[in-house]
ChimeraX commands (.cxc) that place a marker at each C-alpha (Angstrom):
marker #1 position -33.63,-9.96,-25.29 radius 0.5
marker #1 position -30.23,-11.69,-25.99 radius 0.5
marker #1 position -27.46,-11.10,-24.04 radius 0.5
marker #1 position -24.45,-9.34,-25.74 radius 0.5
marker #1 position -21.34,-11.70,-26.90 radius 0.5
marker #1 position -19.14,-9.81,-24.95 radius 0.5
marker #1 position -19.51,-7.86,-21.65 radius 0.5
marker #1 position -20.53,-4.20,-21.29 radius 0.5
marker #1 position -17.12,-2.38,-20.51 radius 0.5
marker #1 position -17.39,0.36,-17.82 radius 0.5
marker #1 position -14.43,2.04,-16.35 radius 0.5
marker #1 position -15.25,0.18,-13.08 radius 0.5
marker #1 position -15.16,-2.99,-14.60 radius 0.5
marker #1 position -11.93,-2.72,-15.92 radius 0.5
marker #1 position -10.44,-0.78,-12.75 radius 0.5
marker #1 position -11.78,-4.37,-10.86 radius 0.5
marker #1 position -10.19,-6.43,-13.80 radius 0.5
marker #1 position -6.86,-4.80,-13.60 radius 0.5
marker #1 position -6.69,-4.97,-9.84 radius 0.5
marker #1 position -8.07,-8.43,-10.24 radius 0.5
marker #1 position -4.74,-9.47,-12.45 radius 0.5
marker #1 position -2.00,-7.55,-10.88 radius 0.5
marker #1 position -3.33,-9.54,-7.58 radius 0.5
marker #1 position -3.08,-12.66,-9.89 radius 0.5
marker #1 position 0.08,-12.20,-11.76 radius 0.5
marker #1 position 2.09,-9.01,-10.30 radius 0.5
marker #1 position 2.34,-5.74,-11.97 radius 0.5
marker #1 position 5.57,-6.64,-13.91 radius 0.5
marker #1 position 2.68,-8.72,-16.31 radius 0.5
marker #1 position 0.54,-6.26,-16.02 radius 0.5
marker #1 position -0.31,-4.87,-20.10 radius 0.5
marker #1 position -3.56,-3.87,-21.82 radius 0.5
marker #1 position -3.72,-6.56,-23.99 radius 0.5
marker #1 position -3.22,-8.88,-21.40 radius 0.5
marker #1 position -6.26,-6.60,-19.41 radius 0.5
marker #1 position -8.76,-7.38,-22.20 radius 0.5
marker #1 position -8.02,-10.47,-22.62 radius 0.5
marker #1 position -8.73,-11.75,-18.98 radius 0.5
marker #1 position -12.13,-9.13,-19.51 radius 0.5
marker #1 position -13.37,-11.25,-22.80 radius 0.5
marker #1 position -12.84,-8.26,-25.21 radius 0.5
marker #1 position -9.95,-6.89,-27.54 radius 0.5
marker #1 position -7.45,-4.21,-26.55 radius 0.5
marker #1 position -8.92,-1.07,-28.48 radius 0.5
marker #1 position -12.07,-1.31,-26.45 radius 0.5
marker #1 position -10.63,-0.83,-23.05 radius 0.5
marker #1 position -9.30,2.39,-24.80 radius 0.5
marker #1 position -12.78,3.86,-25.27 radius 0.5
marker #1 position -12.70,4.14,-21.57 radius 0.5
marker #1 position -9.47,4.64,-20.43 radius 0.5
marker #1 position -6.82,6.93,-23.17 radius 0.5
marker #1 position -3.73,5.34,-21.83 radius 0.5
marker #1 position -2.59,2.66,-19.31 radius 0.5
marker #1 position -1.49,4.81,-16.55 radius 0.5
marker #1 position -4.58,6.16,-16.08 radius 0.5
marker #1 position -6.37,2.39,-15.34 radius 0.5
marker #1 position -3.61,2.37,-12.78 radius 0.5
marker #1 position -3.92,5.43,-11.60 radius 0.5
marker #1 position -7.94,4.20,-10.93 radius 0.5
marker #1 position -6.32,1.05,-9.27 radius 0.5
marker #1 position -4.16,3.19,-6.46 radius 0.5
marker #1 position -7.49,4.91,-6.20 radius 0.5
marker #1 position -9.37,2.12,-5.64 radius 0.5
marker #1 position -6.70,-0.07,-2.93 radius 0.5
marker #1 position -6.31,3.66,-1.31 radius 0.5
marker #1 position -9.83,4.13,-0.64 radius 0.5
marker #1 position -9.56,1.69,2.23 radius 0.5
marker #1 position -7.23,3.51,4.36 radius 0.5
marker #1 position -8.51,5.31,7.12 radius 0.5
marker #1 position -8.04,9.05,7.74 radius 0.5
marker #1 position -10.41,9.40,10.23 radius 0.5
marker #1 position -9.06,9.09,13.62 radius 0.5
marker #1 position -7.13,12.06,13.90 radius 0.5
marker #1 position -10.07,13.44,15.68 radius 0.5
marker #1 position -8.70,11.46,18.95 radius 0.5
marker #1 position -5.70,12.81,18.74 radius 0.5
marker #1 position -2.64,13.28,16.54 radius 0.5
marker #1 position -0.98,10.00,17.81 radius 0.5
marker #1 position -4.23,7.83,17.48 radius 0.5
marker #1 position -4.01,9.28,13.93 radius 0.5
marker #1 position -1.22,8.44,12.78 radius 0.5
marker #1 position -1.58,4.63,13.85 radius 0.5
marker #1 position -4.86,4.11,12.90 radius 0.5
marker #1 position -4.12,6.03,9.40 radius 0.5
marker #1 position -0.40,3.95,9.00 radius 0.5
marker #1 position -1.95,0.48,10.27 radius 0.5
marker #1 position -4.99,0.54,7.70 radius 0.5
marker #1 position -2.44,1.66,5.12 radius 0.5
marker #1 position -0.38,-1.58,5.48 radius 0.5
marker #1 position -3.55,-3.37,5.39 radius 0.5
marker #1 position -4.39,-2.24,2.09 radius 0.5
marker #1 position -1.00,-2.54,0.86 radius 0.5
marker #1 position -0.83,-5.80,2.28 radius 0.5
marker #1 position -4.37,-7.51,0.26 radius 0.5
marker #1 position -3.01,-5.88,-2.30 radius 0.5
marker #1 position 0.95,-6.29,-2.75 radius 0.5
marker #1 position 1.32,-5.87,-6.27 radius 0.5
marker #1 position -0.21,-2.23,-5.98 radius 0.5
marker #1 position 2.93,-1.19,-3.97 radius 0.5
marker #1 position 5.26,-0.10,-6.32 radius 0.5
marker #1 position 2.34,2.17,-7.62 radius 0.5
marker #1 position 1.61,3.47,-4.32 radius 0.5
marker #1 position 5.21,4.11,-3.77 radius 0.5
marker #1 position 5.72,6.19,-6.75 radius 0.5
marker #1 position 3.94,8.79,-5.30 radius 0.5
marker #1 position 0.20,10.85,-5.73 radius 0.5
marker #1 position 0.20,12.82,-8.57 radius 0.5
marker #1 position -3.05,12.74,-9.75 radius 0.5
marker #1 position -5.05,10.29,-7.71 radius 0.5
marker #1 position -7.57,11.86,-6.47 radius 0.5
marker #1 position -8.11,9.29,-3.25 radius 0.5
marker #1 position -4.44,9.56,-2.55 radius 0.5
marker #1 position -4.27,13.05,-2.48 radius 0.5
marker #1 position -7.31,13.36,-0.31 radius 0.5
marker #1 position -5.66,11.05,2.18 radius 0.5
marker #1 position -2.21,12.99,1.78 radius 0.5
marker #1 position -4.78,16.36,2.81 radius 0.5
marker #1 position -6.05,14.81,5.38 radius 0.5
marker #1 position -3.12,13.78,7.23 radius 0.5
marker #1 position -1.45,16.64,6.86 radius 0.5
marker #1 position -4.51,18.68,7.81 radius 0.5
marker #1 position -4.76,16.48,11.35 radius 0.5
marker #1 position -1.46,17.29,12.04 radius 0.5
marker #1 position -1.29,20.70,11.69 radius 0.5
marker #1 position -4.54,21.00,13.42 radius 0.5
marker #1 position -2.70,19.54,16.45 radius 0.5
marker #1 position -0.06,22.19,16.33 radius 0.5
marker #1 position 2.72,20.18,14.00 radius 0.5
marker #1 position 4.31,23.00,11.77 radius 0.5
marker #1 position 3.49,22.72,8.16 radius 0.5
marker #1 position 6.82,21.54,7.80 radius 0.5
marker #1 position 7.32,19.52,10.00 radius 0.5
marker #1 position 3.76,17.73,9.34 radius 0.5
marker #1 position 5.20,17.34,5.92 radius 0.5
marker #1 position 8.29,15.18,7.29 radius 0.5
marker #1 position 6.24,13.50,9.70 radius 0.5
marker #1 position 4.00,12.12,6.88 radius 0.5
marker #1 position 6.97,11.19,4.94 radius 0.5
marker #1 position 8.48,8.85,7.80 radius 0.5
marker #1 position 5.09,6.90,7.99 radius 0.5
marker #1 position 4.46,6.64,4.16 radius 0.5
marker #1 position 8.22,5.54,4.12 radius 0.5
marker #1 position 7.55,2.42,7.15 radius 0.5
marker #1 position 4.18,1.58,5.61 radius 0.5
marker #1 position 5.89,1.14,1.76 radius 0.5
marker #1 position 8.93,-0.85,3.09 radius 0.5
marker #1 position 6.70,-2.90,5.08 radius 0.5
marker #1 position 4.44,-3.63,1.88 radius 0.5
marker #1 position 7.96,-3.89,-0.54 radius 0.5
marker #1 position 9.92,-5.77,1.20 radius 0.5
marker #1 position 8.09,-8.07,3.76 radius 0.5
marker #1 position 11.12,-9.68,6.09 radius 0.5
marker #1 position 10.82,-12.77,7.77 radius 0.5
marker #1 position 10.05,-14.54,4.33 radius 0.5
marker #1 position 13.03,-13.78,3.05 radius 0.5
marker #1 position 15.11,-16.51,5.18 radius 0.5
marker #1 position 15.05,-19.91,3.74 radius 0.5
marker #1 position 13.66,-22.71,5.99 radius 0.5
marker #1 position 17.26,-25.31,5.79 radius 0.5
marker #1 position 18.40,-25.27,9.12 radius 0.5
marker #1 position 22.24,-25.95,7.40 radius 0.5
marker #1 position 22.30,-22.90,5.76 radius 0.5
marker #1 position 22.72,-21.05,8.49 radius 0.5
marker #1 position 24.35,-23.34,11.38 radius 0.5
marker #1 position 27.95,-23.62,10.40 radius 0.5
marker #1 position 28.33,-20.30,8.82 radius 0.5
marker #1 position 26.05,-17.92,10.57 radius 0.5
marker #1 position 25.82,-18.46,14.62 radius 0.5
marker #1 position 23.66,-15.59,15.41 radius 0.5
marker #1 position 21.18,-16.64,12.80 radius 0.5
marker #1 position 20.63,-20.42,14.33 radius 0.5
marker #1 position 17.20,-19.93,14.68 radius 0.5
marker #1 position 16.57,-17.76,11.71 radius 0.5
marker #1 position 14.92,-21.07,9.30 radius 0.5
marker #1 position 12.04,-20.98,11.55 radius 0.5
marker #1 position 11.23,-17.68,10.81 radius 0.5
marker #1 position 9.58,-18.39,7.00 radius 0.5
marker #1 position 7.07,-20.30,8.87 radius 0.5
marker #1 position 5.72,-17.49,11.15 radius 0.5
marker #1 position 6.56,-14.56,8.57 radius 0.5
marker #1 position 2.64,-13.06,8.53 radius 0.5
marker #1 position 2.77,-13.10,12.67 radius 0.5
marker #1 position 7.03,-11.59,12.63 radius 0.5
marker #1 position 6.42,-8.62,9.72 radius 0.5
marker #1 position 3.11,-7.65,11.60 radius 0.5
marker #1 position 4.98,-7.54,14.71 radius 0.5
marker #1 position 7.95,-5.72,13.35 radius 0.5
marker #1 position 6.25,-3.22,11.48 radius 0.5
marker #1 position 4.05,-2.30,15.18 radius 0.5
marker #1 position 7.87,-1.60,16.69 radius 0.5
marker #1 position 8.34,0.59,13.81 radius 0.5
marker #1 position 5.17,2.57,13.92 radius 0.5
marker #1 position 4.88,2.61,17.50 radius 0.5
marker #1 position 8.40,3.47,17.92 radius 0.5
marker #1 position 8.41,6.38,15.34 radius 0.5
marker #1 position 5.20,7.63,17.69 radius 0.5
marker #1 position 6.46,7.52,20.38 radius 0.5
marker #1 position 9.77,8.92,19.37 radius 0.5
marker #1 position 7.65,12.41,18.72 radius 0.5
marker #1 position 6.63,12.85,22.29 radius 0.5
marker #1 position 5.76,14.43,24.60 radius 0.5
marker #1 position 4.20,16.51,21.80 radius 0.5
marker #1 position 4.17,19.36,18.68 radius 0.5
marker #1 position 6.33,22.14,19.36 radius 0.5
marker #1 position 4.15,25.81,19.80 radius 0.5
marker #1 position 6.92,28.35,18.34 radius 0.5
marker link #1:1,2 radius 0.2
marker link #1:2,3 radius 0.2
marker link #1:3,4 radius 0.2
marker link #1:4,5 radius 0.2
marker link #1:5,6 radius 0.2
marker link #1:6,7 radius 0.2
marker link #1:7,8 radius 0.2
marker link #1:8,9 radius 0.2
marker link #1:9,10 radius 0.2
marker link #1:10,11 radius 0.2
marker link #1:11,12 radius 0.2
marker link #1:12,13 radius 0.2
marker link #1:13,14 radius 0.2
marker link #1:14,15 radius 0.2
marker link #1:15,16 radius 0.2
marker link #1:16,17 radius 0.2
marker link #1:17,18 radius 0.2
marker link #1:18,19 radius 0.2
marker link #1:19,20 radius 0.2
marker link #1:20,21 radius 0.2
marker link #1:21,22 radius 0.2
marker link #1:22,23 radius 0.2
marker link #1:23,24 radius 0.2
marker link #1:24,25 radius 0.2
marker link #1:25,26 radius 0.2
marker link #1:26,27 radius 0.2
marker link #1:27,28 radius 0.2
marker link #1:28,29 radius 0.2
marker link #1:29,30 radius 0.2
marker link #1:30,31 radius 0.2
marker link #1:31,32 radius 0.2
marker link #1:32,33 radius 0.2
marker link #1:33,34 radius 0.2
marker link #1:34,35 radius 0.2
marker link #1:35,36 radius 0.2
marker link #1:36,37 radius 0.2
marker link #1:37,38 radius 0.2
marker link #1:38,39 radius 0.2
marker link #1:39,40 radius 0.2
marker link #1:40,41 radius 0.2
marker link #1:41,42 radius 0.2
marker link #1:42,43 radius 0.2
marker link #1:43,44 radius 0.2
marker link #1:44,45 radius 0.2
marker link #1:45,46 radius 0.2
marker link #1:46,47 radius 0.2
marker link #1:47,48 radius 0.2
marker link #1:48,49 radius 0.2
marker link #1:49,50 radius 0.2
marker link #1:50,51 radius 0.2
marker link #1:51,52 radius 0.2
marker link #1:52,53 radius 0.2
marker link #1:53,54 radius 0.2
marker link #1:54,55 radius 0.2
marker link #1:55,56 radius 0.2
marker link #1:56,57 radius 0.2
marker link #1:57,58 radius 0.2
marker link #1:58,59 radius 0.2
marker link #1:59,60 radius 0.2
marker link #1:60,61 radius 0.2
marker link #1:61,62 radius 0.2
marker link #1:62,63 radius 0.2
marker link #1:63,64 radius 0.2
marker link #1:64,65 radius 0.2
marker link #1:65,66 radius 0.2
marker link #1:66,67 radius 0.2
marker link #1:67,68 radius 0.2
marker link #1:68,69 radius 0.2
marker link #1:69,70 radius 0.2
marker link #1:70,71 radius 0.2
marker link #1:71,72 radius 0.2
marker link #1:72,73 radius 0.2
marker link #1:73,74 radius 0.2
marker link #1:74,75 radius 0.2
marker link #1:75,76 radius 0.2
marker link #1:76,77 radius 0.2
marker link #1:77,78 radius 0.2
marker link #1:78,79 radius 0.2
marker link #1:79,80 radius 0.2
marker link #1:80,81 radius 0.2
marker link #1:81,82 radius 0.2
marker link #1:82,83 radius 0.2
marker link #1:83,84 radius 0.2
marker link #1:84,85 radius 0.2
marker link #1:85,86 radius 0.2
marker link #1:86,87 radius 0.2
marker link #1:87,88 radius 0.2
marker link #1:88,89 radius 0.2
marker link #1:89,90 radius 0.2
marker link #1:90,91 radius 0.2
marker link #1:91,92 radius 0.2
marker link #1:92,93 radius 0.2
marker link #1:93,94 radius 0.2
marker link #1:94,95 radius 0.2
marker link #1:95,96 radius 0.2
marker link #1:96,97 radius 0.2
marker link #1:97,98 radius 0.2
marker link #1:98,99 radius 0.2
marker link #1:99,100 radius 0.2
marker link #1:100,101 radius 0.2
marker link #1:101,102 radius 0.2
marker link #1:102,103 radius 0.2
marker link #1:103,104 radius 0.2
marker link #1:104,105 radius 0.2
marker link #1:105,106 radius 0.2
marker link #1:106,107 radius 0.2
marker link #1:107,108 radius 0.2
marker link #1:108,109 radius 0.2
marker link #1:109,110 radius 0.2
marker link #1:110,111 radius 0.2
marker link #1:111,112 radius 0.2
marker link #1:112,113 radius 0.2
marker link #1:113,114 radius 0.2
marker link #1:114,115 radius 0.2
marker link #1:115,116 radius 0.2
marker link #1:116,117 radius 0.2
marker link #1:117,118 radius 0.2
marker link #1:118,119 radius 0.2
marker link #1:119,120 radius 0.2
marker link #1:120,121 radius 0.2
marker link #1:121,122 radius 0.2
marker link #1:122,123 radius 0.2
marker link #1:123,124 radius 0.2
marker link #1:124,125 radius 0.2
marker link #1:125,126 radius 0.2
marker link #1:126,127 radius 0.2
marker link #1:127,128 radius 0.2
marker link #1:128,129 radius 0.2
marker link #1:129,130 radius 0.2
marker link #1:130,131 radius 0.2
marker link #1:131,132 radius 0.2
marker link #1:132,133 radius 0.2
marker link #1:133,134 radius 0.2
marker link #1:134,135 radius 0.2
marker link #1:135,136 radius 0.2
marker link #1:136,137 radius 0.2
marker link #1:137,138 radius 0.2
marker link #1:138,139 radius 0.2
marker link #1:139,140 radius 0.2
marker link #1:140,141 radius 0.2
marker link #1:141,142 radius 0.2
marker link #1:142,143 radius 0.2
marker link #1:143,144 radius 0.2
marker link #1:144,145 radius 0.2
marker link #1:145,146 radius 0.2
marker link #1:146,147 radius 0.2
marker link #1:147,148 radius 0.2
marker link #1:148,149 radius 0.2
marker link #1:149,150 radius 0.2
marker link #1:150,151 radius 0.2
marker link #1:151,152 radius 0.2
marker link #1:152,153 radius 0.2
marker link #1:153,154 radius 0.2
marker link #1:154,155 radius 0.2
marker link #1:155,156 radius 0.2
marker link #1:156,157 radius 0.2
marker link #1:157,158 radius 0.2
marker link #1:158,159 radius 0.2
marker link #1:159,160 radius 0.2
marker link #1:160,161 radius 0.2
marker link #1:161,162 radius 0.2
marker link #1:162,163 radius 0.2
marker link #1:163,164 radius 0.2
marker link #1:164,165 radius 0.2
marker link #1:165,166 radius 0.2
marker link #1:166,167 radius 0.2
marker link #1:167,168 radius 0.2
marker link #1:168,169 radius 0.2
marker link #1:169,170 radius 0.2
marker link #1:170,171 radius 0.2
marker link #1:171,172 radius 0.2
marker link #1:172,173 radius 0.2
marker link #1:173,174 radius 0.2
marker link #1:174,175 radius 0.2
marker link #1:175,176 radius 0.2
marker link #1:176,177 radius 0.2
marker link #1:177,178 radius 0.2
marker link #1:178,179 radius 0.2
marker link #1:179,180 radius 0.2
marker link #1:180,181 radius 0.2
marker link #1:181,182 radius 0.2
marker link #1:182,183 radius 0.2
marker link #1:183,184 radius 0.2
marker link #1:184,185 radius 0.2
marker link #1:185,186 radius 0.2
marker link #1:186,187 radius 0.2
marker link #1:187,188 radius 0.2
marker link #1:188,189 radius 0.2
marker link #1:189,190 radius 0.2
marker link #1:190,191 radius 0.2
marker link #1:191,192 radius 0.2
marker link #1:192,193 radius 0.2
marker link #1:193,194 radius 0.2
marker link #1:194,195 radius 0.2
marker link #1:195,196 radius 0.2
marker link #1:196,197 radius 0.2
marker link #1:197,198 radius 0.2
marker link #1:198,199 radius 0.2
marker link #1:199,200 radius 0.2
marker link #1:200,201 radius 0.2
marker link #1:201,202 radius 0.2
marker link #1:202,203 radius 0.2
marker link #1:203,204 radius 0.2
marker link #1:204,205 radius 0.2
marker link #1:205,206 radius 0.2
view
C-alpha cells in the first residue's frame, strides 16, 4: 500500500510538534500556521483536532508538566516540597519557552491541576492549614517560575570594562556568563532550601 502524501495528524503529534517549535523558536513565534507548516500539512487540518490554539497549548503545559514529581511527599512534607520544586525547574528548564504558559496559571490542564492537588493534599496531610498550604504552594510555584523566567547569571555581559571603572562591587561579575548553568542552579537551591527551612521546626496544630 502507498504511503499517504502527508502525515496522519493525531492530537499527539501535533502536541509533540508544537512543543517541538516553541523549543525551536520561542512562544512569541509560536502560530498555527506556522504549526502545520513545520508538520507538512495546511492550517485547517490541525483544526480537526484541536478547535482553537489555546487548547494545543494547553496539551503542551500538560505534556512539560507531566514530568514533575509529586511523589515524595510520602517522606515528609519538606522532602516534598524539594523534590516536587527541583523536578519543576527541571521541566521548566528543557523546556524554557513553556514558562510563560506555566506561569499563567492551571485553569484547565488537567496534569497541572493534578499536581496543584497533590501538593496541596501532602501538605495538609502533614498538618499545614488549608490556607496556609495554599500560600505555601504559592511561594514555591513563585521561586520555580522566576527561576525558569528570568535565569540570572546570563544576564551579565562577559567585557571585563563594563564593569571595572563604573561598578567596583561587580569586578568579577563578567565571569559569571561563563558559569551561568552551575550559578542559577546554585542560586535557585538557596532559594528553595532557604524558603524550607524558613518553615521550621514544623506545621502549626491549632
Amino acid at each position: 500500500m502507498a504511503r499517504p502524501s502527508t502525515p496522519l495528524l493525531s492530537r499527539n503529534l501535533i502536541r509533540d510538534g508544537a512543543l517541538a517549535l516553541i523549543d525551536a523558536e520561542g512562544l512569541e513565534s509560536f502560530s498555527m500556521r506556522r504549526l502545520a507548516t513545520s508538520l507538512g500539512v495546511t492550517a485547517p487540518s490541525l483544526y480537526s483536532h484541536y478547535a482553537t490554539r489555546e487548547q494545543v497549548l494547553d496539551d503542551v503545559v500538560n505534556l512539560v508538566i507531566a514530568d514533575v514529581d509529586t511523589s515524595a511527599f510520602d517522606a515528609g512534607w519538606r522532602q516534598g516540597l524539594l523534590t516536587w520544586a527541583r523536578s519543576y525547574r527541571a521541566a521548566l528548564s528543557a523546556h524554557p519557552g513553556v514558562a510563560p504558559l506555566v506561569a499563567s496559571g492551571a485553569q484547565h490542564r488537567e496534569h497541572f491541576l493534578t499536581m496543584a492537588d497533590a501538593v496541596h493534599g501532602g501538605l495538609v496531610a502533614a498538618g499545614w492549614p488549608p490556607r496556609r498550604a495554599t500560600e505555601i504552594a504559592g511561594a514555591v510555584k513563585f521561586l520555580v517560575i522566576g527561576a525558569a523566567c528570568t535565569p540570572f547569571a546570563a544576564g551579565f555581559s562577559d567585557d571585563a570594562t563594563i564593569y571595572r571603572d563604573h561598578y567596583p562591587h561587580l569586578n568579577q561579575a563578567h565571569r559569571l556568563r561563563a558559569e551561568a548553568a552551575r550559578i542559577d542552579h546554585d542560586a535557585f537551591e538557596v532559594g528553595i532550601t532557604s524558603l524550607v527551612r524558613g518553615l521550621e521546626p514544623g506545621p502549626p496544630r491549632h
